[in-house]
C-alpha positions, 0 to 999 in steps of 0.5 A: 500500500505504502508502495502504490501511494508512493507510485502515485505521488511519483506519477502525479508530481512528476516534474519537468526540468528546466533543462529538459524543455528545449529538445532538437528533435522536435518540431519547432515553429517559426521564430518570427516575433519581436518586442513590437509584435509581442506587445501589440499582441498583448494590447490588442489581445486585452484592449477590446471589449473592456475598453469599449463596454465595461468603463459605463457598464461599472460606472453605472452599476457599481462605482460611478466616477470612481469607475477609474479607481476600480480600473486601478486596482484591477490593473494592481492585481494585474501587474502582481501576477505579470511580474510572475510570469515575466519571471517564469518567461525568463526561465522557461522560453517555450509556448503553453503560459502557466502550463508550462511554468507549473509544469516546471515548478509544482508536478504534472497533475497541477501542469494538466489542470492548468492548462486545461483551465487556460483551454477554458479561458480562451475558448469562452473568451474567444466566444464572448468576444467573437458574441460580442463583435457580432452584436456591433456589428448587428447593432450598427446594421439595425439588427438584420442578422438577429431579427432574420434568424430569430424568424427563421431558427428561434431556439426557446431554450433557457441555457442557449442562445436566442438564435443561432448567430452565424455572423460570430460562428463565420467571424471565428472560422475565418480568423482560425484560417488566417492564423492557419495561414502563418503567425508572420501574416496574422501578427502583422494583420493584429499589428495594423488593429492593434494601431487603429486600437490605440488611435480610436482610443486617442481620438475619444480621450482628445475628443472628451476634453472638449466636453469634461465637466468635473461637476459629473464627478461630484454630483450632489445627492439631491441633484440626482433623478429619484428613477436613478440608482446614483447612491450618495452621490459624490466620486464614490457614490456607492462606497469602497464596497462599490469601488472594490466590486467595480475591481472584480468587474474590471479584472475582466478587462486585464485577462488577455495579457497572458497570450503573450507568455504562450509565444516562447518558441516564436519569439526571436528573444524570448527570455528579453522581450517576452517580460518587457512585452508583459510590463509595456502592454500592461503599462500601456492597457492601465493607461488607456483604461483609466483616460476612456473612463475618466473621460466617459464619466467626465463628459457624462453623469454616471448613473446615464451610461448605457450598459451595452454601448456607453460611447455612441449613446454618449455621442448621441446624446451629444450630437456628435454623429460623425464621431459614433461612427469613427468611435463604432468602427475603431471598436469593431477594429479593436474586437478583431483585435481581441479575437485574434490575439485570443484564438493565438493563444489557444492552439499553441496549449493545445499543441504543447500540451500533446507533445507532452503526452498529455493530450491527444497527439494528433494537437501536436502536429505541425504544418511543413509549409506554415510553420504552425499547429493547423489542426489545433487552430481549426479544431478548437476554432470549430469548438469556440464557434459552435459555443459563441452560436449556439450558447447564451455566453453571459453564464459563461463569463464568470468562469473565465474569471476563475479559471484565470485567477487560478492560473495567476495563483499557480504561476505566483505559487510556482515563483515562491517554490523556485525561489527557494529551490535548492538549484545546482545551477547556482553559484560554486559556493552555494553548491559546496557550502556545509550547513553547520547546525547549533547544537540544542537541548530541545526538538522544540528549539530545532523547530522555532531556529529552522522555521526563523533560520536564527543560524542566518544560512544565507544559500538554499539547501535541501533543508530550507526548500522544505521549510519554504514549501511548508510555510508557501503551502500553509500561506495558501490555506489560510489565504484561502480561508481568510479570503473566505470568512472574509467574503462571508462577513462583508457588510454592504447595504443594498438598495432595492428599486419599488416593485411595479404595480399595486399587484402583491404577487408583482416581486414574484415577476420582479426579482430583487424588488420591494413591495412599497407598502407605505408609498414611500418616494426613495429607495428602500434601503436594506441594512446590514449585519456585522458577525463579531466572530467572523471579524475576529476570526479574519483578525486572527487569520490576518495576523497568521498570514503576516507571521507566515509572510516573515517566516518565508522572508527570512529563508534563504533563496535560490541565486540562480541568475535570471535575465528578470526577477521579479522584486521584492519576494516574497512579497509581490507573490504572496500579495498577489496569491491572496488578491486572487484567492479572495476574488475568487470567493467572490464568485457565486457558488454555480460558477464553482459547480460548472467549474467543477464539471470542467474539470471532472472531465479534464480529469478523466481525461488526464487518468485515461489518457495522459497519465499512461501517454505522458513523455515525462513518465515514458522517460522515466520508465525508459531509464527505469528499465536502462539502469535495470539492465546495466546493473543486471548485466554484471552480475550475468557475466560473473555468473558465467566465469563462475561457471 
């Protein structure tokens, strides 16, 4: 028994070695990609949907002018996880982002589920944006599209679609044969809309300025239509609670950015440009951000936005016609943009994936003449398309938050664990150092001198990396558990719009609504109530994650020299690590069951396929068997002159 769980343990926490990643056999892409396309890639790849629909959907709903606030800390949580993986793109040049990183730094099982998340990600990302294209597209044209197959394909059912929309399901299999075509040719075309991007967003910030009035930014609360749900009024009209919900929103807008970690092994300098390319395009992202949402909430009041399409309502309402159709077809640029960088990303997991045995290897194959992995674009093309016709996304769109914010949380996780890694490839004097310990009179002092190194060894050892994965792994949990009681004990009071109608069954057409029994004029505000026990509770665990942050600082680090590095360890990583496991309880509990469901099939996957496929695990077997043979054959040849 102790036999078959130590196999298990072997099999699942398998891991890759750095050294191992490059191999000349294998079939390699085109190294076409410079700094420029790589940040382009990463801009266009983010910069779509949010820039031009989530700034009035969260300034409306959750946070009013301080929409630009929540941009910023959505950017925070953002750039925490960006350094991570600028520092795993420096250590690991190839394609397949937080799979290969965490294939490299935690085990093989960890490496599968995340990738199968990623795979997740970028399929509901390619067909919430292609859905969301569509719908402009439509928009502008006056809906001939939807009011046509409406009449002739309507589907009444609750989880699909209205109508199955062709125009997303042909927008995604042409864009899957232009990447099929060749990444010089689809970079280029990315490059040229990632350019119309950035112009159009240049065009409405300079075409703001000429309309700013910085009393929308301080609206008084009497000032404000009794239809309207404006709060208080003011910049932060629905509180920090407002601020910190629009952040979750927002973080929406930053996923994306990841795409540009996937193209190590077709970027010329991987180990330069793919980090510097991270920093700038989230750089120039946050930036953008905030100017569209300081001016949109600048020339309009913010309980006025349009959910869906804040820009032209905006123009409209000003009466700038000209303008709505330069701003309309920048976005429809910008969408393409988006589409494509996200449709990049998610053949080349697929591929690296199956050459590592864990997927089906027909993912793996090559194109001779293109130079790319032509039937994992068309296939997973084909499964974007039929999900963007055929599903109704908005259920969907959580789960990509989830799945991301796992991936962040891995990748940050795999830092801290390399960090610490008794590395032989460091320095002469870190590999021959002898570790002298203090004699002491107790196993209690041995415990408090190793977990707060009071012998100051100042160079990675076996011993201190097993130290800094207990801390890191007890850090996780109590992450986890403060984020949750934490999440459980906020305190936000709600108010609830007046049912419509003298009807008393009217709350039951109108969910969230509160029948006005005493013809009150103002909203109904529902007050809240704080639990002392699970204020002390989150007290105590907060104290529990600091003592494990300094217990982690004063453990000794790897000094293996890496082109990039993320500063201030372990602080950033920890920070970020329990940034993403608190937005992660903030999702509701029928994300966390779809999420489930993803991976039970990812996991039957992985135990019927990839567990007995895996090119790690048939290395190891391979030289299993060869250090059997060598060691059998001696003891043959003295048989032998014995006899």
């Amino acid at each position: 028994m102790m036999k078959l769980r130590e196999t298990l343990y072997q099999v699942l926490f398998r891991r890759k070695n750095e050294d191992d990643i490059d191999d000349p056999d294998k079939q390699k892409l085109a190294r076409v990609l410079n700094l420029v396309d790589l940040t382009a890639l990463g801009v266009g790849s983010t910069l779509g949907v949010g820039v031009y629909v989530l700034a009035g959907n969260v300034a409306r709903i959750e946070a009013g002018p301080a929409v630009v606030l929540s941009f910023v800390l959505a950017a925070f949580a953002s750039a925490l996880a960006g350094l991570c993986y600028a520092e795993f793109a420096a250590r690991v040049p190839r394609a397949g982002s937080a799979y290969v990183y965490s294939y490299v730094g935690v085990g093989e099982f960890v490496a599968f589920v995340i990738g199968w998340n990623l795979i997740l990600e970028y399929v509901i990302g390619t067909a919430s944006v292609a859905k969301a294209f569509s719908n402009y597209i439509d928009a502008l044209l006056d809906y001939p599209v939807k009011t046509t197959m409406t009449y002739l394909f309507p589907m009444n059912v609750s989880f699909l679609a209205d109508y199955p929309d062709v125009l997303s399901f042909s927008l995604v299999i042409l864009l899957s044969i232009i990447l099929s075509w060749g990444v010089r040719e689809s970079t280029m075309i990315n490059n040229v809309f990632t350019v119309v991007n950035l112009l159009t967003v240049f065009t409405v910030v300079v075409s703001g300025l000429f309309k700013v009035n910085l009393y929308n930014w301080n609206i008084p609360k009497q000032d404000i239509p009794k239809s309207a749900n404006g709060g208080e009024g003011g910049f932060m009209p629905f509180g920090w609670a407002g601020v910190t919900a629009g952040a979750a929103k927002c973080f929406y807008g930053f996923i994306g950015f990841d795409s540009v970690a996937t193209t190590g092994e077709e970027a010329k300098k991987p180990k330069r440009d793919i980090p510097l390319a991270i920093i700038l395009s989230l750089s120039i992202i946050t930036f953008a951000y905030c100017c569209i949402s300081s001016v949109l909430t600048l020339m309009w009041p913010y309980y006025d936005q349009d959910i869906d399409a804040p820009f032209p309502y905006v123009y409209d309402k000003l009466g700038w016609t000209t303008l709505k159709m330069i701003v309309s077809s920048g976005a429809i640029f910008a969408m393409f943009a988006s589409l494509l960088a996200s449709m990049f990303s998610m053949p080349r997991i697929l591929m690296t994936m199956a050459e590592d045995g864990l997927m089906f290897s027909m993912f793996s194959i090559i194109h001779p003449k293109f130079k790319t992995p032509l039937l994992a674009t068309l296939l997973s093309g084909l499964l974007a398309g039929i999900i963007t016709a055929l599903l109704n996304l908005e259920q969907l769109m959580n789960m990509m938050s989830i799945g991301t914010l796992l991936a962040y949380t891995i990748v940050c996780i795999c830092v801290l664990i390399l960090r610490y890694k008794n590395d032989p490839d460091g320095d002469e004097f870190v590999k021959n150092q002898v570790i002298e310990e203090p004699e002491t009179s107790s196993g209690i002092f041995k415990v408090v001198d190793k977990y707060f190194n009071l012998s100051n060894v100042d160079s990675a050892n076996k011993e201190t990396e097993r130290v800094a994965t207990t801390i890191t792994v007890l850090y996780i949990c109590t992450s986890a558990l403060f984020s949750f009681v934490t999440v459980q004990n906020e305190c936000v009071a709600t108010n609830h719009q007046w049912c419509n109608g003298n009807d008393s069954n009217s709350s039951a057409f109108q969910p969230g609504c509160v029948l006005n029994t005493h013809n009150a004029t103002t909203l109904f505000k529902q007050a809240c109530i704080e639990n002392s026990i699970a204020t002390y509770a989150s007290a105590i665990l907060a104290i529990g994650l600091l003592l494990l942050l300094l217990l982690l600082t004063r453990q000794p680090q790897s000094n293996k020299k890496l082109s990039f590095k993320v500063p201030l360890v372990p602080l950033i990583p920890c920070i970020s690590i329990l940034m993403n496991v608190y937005l992660m309880m903030k999702l509701d509990i029928i994300t966390w069951i779809r999420f489930s469901i993803w991976l039970t099939i990812g996991l039957f996957i992985y135990v019927l396929y990839g567990m007995n496929n895996s090119a790690e695990g048939l290395k190891r077997k391979g030289e299993t068997k060869n250090s059997r043979s060598s060691s059998a054959e001696p003891i043959h040849q003295i048989s032998s002159i014995n006899l």
